[in-house]
N, C-alpha and C positions, 0 to 999 in steps of 0.2 A: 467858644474858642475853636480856629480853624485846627483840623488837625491833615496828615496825610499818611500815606500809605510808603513802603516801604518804595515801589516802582513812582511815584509820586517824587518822594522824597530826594531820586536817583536824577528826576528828570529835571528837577529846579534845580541844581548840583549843574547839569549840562547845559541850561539853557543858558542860568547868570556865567557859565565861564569861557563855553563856545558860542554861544550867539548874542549875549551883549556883552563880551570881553570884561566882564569883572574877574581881577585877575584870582584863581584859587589859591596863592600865595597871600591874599590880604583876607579869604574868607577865614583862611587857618589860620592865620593869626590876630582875628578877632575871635573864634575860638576859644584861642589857648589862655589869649587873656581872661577872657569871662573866666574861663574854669578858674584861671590863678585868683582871680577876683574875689570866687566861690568858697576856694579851698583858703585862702586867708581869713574868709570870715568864720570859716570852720571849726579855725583851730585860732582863735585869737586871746580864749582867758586859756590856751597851755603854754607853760612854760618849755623853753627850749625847742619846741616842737620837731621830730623830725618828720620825713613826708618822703615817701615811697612812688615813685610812678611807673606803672606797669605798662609797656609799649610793646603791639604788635608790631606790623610793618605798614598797613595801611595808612590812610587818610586819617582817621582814629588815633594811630599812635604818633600822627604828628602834630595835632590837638597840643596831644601829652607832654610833647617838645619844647612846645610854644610855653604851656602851663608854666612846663621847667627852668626855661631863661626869664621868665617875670618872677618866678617864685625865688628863683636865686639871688634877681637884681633886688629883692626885697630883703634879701641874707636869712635864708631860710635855709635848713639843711634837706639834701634835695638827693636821693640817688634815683637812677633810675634803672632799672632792671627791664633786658630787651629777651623778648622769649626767642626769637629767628635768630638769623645769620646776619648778623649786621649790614651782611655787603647785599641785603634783601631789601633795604630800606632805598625809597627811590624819591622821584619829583617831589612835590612843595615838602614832602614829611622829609626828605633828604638836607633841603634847607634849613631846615629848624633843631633836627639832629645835627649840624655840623656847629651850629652855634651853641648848641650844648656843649661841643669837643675844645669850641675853644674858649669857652666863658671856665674849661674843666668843669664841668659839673661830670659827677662819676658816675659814668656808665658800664654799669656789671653783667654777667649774664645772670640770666632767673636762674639758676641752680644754687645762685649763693645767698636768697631772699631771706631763705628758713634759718638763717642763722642772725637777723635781726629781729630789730622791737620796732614797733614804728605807730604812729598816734595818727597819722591821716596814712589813706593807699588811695591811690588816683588811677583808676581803673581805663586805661589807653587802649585794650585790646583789642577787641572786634568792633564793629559797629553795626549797622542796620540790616546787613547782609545777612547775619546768621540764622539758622537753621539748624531743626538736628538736635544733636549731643554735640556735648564739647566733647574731644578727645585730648590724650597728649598728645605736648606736654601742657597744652591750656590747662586743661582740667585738673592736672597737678595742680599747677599754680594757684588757680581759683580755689582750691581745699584749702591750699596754705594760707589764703588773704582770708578765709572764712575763721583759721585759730588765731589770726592775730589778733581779735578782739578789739580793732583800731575803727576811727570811722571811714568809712567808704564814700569818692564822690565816682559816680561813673560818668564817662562823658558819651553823649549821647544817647546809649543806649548800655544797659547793663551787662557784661559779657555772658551767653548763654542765655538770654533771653532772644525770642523772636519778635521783633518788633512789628508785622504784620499780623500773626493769630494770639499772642499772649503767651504761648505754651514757653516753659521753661527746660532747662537743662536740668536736671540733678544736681549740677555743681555747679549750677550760674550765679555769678556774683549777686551780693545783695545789698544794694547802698543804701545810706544811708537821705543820699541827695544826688538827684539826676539831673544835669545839665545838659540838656538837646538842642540842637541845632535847629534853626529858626520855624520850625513850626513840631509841634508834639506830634509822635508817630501814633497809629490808631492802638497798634498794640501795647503800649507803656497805661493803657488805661481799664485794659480787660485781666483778669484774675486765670492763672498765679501770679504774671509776669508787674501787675501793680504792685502788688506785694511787696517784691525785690528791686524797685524803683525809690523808696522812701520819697523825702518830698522831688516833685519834678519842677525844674525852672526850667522855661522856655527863654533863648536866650538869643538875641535878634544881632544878628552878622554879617549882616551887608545884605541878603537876598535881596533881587527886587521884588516889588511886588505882583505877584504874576498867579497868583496862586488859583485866578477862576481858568486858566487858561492850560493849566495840566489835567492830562488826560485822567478819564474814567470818573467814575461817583465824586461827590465833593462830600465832604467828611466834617462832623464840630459836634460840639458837646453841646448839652443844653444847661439852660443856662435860665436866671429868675426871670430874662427882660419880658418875656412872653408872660410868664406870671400873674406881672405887675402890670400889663397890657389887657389881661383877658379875664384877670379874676376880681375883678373890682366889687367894690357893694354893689348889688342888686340896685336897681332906679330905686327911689322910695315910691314912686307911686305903682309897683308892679303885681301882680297876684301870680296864685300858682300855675295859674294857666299860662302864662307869659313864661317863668321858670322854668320850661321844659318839659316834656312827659317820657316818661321812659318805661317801655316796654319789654318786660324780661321775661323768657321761655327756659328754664331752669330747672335742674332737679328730677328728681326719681327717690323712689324708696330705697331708703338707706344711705343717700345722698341730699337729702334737703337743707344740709348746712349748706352747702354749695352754691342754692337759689338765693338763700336766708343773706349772705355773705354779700353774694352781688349786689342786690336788691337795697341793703342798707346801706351798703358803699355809695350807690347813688343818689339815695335820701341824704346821706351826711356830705356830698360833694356838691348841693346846693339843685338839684332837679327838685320843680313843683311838686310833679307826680311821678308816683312809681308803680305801677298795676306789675302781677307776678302771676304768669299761668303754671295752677299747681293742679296734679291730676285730684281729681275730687276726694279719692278715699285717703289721702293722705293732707288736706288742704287746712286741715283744723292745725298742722304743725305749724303752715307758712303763716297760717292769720295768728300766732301765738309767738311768732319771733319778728314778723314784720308788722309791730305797734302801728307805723305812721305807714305805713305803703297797701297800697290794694288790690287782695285778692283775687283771681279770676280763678274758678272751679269748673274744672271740666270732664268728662263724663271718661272713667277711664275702666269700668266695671272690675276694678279691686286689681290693677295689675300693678299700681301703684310707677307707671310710665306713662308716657304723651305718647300718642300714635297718628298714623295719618287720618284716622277718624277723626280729631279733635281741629283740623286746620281750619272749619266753616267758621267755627264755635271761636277759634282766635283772629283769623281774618277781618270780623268784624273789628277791632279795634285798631287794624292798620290806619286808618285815618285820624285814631284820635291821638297815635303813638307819636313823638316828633322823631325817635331811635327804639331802633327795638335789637338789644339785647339776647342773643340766642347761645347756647352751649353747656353753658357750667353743670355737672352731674349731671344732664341728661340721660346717659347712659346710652350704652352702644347697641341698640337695639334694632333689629330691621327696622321695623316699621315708624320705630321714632325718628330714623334717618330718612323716610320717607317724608318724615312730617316735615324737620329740617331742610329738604331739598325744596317740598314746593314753596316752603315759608321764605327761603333766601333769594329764589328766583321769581318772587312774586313782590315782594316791599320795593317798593321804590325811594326810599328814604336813607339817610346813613345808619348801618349796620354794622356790628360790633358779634362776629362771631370768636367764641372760646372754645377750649379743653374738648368735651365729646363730638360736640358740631362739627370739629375739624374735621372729624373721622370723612365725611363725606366728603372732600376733595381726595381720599385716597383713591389711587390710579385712576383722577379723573380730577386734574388740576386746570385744564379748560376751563371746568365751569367757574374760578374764579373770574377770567373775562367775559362768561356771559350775565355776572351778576349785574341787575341795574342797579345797584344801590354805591354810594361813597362808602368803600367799605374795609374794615377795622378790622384784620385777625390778628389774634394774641396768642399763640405757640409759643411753648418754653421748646428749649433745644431737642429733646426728645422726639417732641412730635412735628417739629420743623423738618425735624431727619426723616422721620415716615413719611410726609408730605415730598420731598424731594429724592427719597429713597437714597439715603447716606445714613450710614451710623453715625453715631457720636462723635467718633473719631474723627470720620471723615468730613463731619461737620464743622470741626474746632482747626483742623488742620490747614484746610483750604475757607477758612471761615469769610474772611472776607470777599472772596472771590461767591461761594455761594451765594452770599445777602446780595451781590449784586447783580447776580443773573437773576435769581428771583425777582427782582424787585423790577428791573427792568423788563421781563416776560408775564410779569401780569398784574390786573391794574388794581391795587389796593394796598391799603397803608399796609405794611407787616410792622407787627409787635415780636419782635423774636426775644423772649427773656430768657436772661443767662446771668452773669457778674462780672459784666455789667449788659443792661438792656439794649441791645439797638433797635430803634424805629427807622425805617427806609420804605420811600417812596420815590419810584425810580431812579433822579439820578443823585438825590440828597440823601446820605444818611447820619443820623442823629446816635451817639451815645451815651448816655443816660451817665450823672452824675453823684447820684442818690443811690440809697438805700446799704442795708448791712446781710450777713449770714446770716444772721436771723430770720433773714425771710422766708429762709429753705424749711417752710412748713405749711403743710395742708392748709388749701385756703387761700394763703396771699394773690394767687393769679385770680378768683375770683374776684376779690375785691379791687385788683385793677380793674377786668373789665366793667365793674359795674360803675370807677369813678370816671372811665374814659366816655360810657355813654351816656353820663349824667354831664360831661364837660361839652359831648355834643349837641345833645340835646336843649343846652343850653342856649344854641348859637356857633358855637367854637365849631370852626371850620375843622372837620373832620382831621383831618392831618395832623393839626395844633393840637386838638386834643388827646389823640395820640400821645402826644409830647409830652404835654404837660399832665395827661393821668400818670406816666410813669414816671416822672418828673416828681410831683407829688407823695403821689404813694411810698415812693423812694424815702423822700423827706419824712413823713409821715412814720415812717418805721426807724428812720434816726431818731427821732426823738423820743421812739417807743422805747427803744435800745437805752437810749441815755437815764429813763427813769427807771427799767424795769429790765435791763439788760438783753443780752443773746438769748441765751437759751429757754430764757421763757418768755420771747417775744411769741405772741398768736393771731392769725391772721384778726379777727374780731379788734386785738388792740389796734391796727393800723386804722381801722375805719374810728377809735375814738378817738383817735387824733387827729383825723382829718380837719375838724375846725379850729385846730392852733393852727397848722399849715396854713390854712385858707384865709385865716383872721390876718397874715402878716400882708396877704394883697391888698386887701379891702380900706 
């Protein structure tokens, strides 16, 4: 599913109505119909029903307008409640307001809301513009639609939700059904703000079709077609050498779930081989949790870490690796970051760096462009921010503006996981329609990257697999969820689920 950006969103708005004259008098009132379309199916087993619509003054609350003379000519009881100055109400929402005045449909001001009952609220106030906190008297109002206990349809976007980063209001509407204008905004799909969307329909209005030709990154969900493309049965006549070999540098003392984690996520996501360099004094763990994958022991004199002593001793197997795997529980160590440096600027194959490994692009993110390899980083939002030097905040904030400088300034797929995941590569970015809160536990990021270098390694062009490891993994942990719930979903179940997921390609 295509999606767009809030400046996107502005820009098809201008084109269809100053440069191919489609008039925005017919965009709004294919609108308003969908929504009345919507809101009849809503409320169709209540009796008598009555229906509340909430109108700013924008574009948005002339939607609401249009909603309001279909819902009336249907003999529906309709009031509408306008938060502004009536005589603030202008072009095409002016039109459609005036055929409310004379069809009488009753137009109140919002102060007299709280003194009814009302079974649907049709949420007309803001739309894709917002930011911020609502203030009064919105945020009045949206308290008051929050105790009426009715269902909620928003149009477009939910009022107090940001339709660009996700983040929400304290007091932003929360529907029950989201009808958006003809293509879904990025942010109706990232956490809180999906929350307060209940189900979204995409709901096509006249646009033209123009959508490779607005500006900046190009935006969609992922979706099974790739799935069903790339995950098929195995040839019958293939062996494991054909299936991929994946090479994983993992782990430290006190941290060998992490290796254990990856390593089996790649065994269960369909790779031949899996070889796992563990420092030797601890390597009797990794050969006791990885039954079907092999070994490499390497000489670490009891520090129970990889150092840049140990690269001769793995080098050797760069030829036999098709993906080699580096990061998980490594541990932040000088000289293990030594090892990491010459290991990533020496492979020439696609590479799948994680969690500790990142450490080494800190203030020295260049060296992503001088990597030769097609290459894979997986950073949760945390360490996306230390890579870019933003906090948190300032990462969720300007969120999508960051993923696309990044991705655009240097050359490799990013993995940024969050709720929801985006994958971007320069000027396409993908977000992720899978997985639950359950995930939020030690572990789960290992077990992506070990199913994204098991999809490479495969064959699956570096990028796809991207996609479709978190794609999967996602899925994988639905279904976790569904037998064995939230809270005690554990990274280890998503990997034994990985071959129901994978069984539905094949």
């Amino acid at each position: 599913m295509k999606l767009l950006t809030v400046k996107q969103s502005r820009e098809l708005d201008n084109i269809a109505i100053n440069k191919m004259g489609i008039p925005g008098i017919d965009l709004m009132g294919k609108a308003g119909e969908i929504v009345a379309e919507y809101a009849n199916n809503m409320i169709s087993n209540v009796k008598n029903p009555r229906i509340a619509i909430i109108c700013g003054k924008g574009n948005n609350a002339g939607d609401g307008y249009k909603a309001a003379v279909d819902l009336n000519d249907k003999g529906f009881l309709i009031d509408i409640f306008v938060i502004f100055d009536e005589k603030s109400i202008s072009g095409d929402a002016k039109h459609f307001y005036d055929q409310c005045l004379a069809k009488k449909i009753p137009v109140k001001n919002v102060s007299n809301f709280q003194n009814n009952k009302y079974d649907l609220i049709i949420d007309a106030i803001l739309g894709t513009g917002f930011s911020g906190e609502l203030n009064d008297p919105i945020s009045k109002i949206t308290k008051l639609i929050k105790n009426q206990n009715a269902l909620v349809l928003a149009i477009d976007v939910p009022s107090g939700v940001n339709a660009n980063n996700g983040l929400v209001s304290p007091s932003a509407i929360k529907a029950d059904l989201t009808v958006t204008m003809g293509y879904t905004k990025v942010g109706l799909l990232i956490q809180p703000a999906h929350l307060h969307c209940g189900e979204i329909i995409c709901a096509d209005i006249g646009f033209p079709d123009i959508y490779d030709d607005l500006p900046n990154a190009k935006y969609r969900t992922t979706g099974e077609e790739l799935a069903f493309q790339y995950l098929k049965a195995p040839n019958v006549s293939t062996y494991k050498h054909q299936q991929g070999k994946v090479l994983v540098i993992a782990g430290s003392r006190g941290m060998t779930g992490a290796a254990i984690l990856a390593s089996n996520a790649a065994i269960r996501s369909g790779a031949g081989l899996v070889a796992t360099v563990a420092p030797k004094s601890i390597s009797t763990v990794y050969e006791s949790n990885i039954i079907e994958g092999l070994t490499i022991a390497v000489e670490d004199n009891d520090s129970g870490c990889l150092t840049a002593n140990n690269y001769k001793d793995i080098e050797k197997y760069f030829d036999w690796a098709d993906v080699l795997l580096i990061g998980p529980g490594l541990g932040n160590y000088g000289s293990t970051l030594k090892l990491v440096e010459k290991i990533i600027t020496s492979f020439n194959k696609p590479l799948v760096i994680d969690a500790d490994a990142l450490n080494i692009f800190t203030d020295n993110l260049d060296l992503l462009n001088a990597i030769k390899s097609d290459l894979i980083i997986t950073p949760h939002f945390g360490e996306f921010g230390r890579l870019i030097k933003k906090d948190l905040g300032g990462i969720k904030t300007n969120l999508l503006e960051n993923i696309e400088i990044f991705s655009n300034e240097y050359s490799c797929t990013l993995v940024a996981k969050n709720a929801p995941t985006f994958i971007a590569n320069k000027n396409e970015i993908i977000v992720n329609t899978t997985g639950n809160q359950g995930m939020a536990t030690g572990g789960t990021g290992d077990v992506l990257s070990g199913i994204i270098a098991s999809f490479a390694a495969q064959g699956i062009p570096p990028q796809i697999a991207a996609e479709l490891g978190v794609y999967v993994h996602g899925k994988a942990a639905d279904l976790v969820s569904e037998d064995k719930g939230l809270r005690g979903l554990i990274a280890s179940d998503i990997t034994e689920y990985l071959p129901m997921v994978l069984k539905e390609y094949e």
